[in-house]
N, C-alpha and C positions, 0 to 999 in steps of 0.2 A: 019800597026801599028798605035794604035791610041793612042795618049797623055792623058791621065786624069789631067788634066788641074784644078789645085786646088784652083787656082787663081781665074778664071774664074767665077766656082762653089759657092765658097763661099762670094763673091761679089753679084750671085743670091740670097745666103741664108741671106748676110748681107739687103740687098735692101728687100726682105720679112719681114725681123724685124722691117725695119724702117716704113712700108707700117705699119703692126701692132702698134707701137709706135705712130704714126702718130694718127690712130685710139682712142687711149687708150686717149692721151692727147685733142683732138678734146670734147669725152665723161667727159674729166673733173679727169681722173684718174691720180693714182701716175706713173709716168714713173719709169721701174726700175733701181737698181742702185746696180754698182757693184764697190767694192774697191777692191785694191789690195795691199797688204805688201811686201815691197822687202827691206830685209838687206844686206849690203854691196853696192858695186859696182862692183861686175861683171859684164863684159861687156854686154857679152851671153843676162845674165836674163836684164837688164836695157832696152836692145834692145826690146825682148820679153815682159816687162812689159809696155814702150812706145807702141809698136804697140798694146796693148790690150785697151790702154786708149783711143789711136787715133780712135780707131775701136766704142769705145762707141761712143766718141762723131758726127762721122759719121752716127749713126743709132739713134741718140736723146738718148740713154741714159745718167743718171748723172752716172759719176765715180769719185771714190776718191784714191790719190796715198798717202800710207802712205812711208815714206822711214825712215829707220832706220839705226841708224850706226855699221859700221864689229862689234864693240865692244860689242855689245846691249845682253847683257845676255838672258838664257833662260826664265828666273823667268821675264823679262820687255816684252819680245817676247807673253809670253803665258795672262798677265795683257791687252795686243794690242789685241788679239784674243777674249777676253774676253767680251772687251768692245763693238768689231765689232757682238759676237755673240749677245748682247743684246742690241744694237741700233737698233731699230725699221727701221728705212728709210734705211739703208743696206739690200738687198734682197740677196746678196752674194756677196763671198769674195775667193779671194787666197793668198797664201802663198807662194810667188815664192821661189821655189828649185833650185838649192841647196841652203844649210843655210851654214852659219860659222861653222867649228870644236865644237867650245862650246854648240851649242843647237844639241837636241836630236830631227831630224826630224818626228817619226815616234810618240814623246811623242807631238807636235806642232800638225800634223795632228788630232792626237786622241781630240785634244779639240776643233778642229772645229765644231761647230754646225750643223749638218748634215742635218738640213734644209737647211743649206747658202752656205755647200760644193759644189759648180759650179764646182770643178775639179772632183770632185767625188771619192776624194782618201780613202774618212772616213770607214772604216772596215763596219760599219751600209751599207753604198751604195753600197763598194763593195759587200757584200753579199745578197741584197736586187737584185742588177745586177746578179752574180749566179745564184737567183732565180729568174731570170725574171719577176720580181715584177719591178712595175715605181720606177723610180729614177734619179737620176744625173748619167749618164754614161760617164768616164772618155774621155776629151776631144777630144784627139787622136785617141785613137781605136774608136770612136763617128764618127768623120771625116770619117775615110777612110770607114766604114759602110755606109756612106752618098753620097759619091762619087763612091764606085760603084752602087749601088741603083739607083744615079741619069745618070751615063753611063749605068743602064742597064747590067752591069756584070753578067753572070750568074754563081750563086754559087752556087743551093742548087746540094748534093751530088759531088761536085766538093772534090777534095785533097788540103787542103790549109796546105802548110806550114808556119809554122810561127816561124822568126827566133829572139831569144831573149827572153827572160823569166821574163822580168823587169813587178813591180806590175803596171806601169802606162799607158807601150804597149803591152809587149807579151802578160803577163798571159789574160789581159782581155779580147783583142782583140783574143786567144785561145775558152774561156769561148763565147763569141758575135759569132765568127766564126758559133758555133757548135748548138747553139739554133735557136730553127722554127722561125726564121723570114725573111722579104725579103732579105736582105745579110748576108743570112747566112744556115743555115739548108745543114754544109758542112761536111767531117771528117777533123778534125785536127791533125797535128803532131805538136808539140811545138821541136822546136831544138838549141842548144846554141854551142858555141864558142869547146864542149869538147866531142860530139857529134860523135860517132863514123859513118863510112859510110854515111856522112853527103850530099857529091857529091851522092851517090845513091838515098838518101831521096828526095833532093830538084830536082833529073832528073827525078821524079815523081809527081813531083807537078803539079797540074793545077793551082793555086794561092800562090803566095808565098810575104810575108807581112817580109821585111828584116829590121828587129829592133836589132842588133846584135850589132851596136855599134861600128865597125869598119870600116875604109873608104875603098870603094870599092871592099868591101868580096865578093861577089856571081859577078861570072864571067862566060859570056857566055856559058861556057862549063859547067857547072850545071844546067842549064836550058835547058826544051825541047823547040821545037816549039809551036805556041802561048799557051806560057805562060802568066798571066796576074800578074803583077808586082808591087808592092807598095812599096816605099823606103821610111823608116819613120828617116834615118840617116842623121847628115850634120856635114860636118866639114869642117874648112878650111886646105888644103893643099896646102903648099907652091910652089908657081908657078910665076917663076921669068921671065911669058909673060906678066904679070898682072902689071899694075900699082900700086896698095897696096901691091904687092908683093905676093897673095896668092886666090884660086880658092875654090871654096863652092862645096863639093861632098860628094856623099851619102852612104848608103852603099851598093850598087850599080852600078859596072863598067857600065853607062850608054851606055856607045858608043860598046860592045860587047853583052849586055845582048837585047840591045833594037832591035838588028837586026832580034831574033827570039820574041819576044814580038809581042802578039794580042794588049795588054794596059800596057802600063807604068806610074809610076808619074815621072817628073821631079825633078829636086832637083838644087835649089831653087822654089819654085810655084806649089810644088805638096801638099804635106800631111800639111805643115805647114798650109796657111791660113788657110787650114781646120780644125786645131786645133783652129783659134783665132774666127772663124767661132761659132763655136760649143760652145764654150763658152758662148757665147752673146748665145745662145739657151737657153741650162741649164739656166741664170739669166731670162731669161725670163720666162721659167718657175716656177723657185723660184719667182718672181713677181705674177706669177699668180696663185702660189698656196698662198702665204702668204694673198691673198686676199685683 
């Protein structure tokens, strides 16, 4: 059983950027620069917006953190977007999710400038990715495409299930699965939480991608022998061996599923850095195509 080690990986992909960066500002160029928008304080996204800043300034890029408060209406939210979509020295931007009750996520998305969209959520990219036309390909599914590629996984014509049907992991990571390229050229099954014969589907898998959302759902007994495994789930569950009181796990019963596992990711250190990884990609490329 080998570890897909996401940590590792994306510390290669990060040090490649900065090797490039490094380059760009030697030649006298703009370094790229990525902002990010985070309303409220939820813990989760603050966490997740910290590690994306920390991550620029590690590989020389400028980053900018806009923070805004629970209260910040739609109408002041979409004026912040506004202004990031026509500030020239911004080469992209996110919108950390979730938002507050009062703003309408999917109307916030839609006014991202889909040159600057680095998450790649904007309908223009996603359907540009559909059709395997260049684009910003959404973070997540971006990552784990990049990590078996760089273990060498072999997909094409393999059975990838993929559990969860969210526009940010299942659906896309579905769509990437199934197109000719090196991680991918697979058949997919998309499956969710209501799924009938669900233990059947997934004891047919050769690759199964568990974005379903629930901690600890696919357990040993739904999986065959090497299976190659990616947990894109995390949550804390309460575990009172721990001194904060509680244990980070995926959706993924690691310690039953990994027994018959060819590749697993772990969780904390699998799929995530490779989400903050991949990021810094996408802005790079919106740098280099902004010119």
């Amino acid at each position: 059983m080998t570890i897909l080690d996401g940590k590792k990986v994306s510390n290669d992909i990060k040090n490649e950027i900065a090797e490039h960066v490094s380059a760009m500002v030697s030649k006298g160029e703009k370094v790229p620069h990525l902002a990010a928008v985070l309303v409220g304080s939820d813990g989760a996204s603050m966490t997740y917006v910290n590690a994306k800043v920390k991550a620029c300034e590690k590989i020389g890029f400028k980053s900018t953190l806009i923070e805004l408060p629970e209260y910040t209406s739609e109408e002041e939210l979409l004026e912040t977007i506004n202004k990031l979509n026509t500030d020239s020295d911004i080469d992209g931007f996110i919108v950390q999710l979730p938002l507050p009750e009062q703003i309408d996520e999917q109307k916030v998305l839609m006014a991202i400038d889909p040159d600057k969209d680095v998450d790649g959520f904007h309908p223009t990219n996603v359907g540009r990715m559909a059709l395997d036309l260049p684009t910003f390909l959404p973070a997540t599914p971006y990552g784990i495409m990049e990590l078996l590629e760089r273990y060498q996984v072999e997909t094409s014509g393999k059975n990838v299930v993929v559990m969860g049907r969210s526009h940010i992991v299942g659906r896309p990571m579905s769509i990437l699965m199934s197109q000719k390229r090196k991680a991918g050229d697979a058949t997919v099954t998309v499956v969710h939480s209501r799924s009938k014969n669900l233990k059947e589907i997934t004891l047919g898998a050769d690759i199964i991608v568990a974005a379903i959302g629930i901690s600890e759902f696919l357990t040993g007994d739904m999986v065959k022998e090497d299976v190659v495994v990616i947990d894109v789930g995390i949550t804390r569950v309460p575990d009172q061996t721990k001194k904060n009181g509680y244990r980070l796990a995926g959706d993924v019963h690691f310690e039953s599923v990994s027994k018959k596992a060819s590749y697993i990711t772990p969780v904390p250190g699998g799929v995530g850095p490779m989400t903050i990884a991949m990021l810094l990609k996408n802005t790079l490329l919106a740098r280099e195509r902004h010119g």
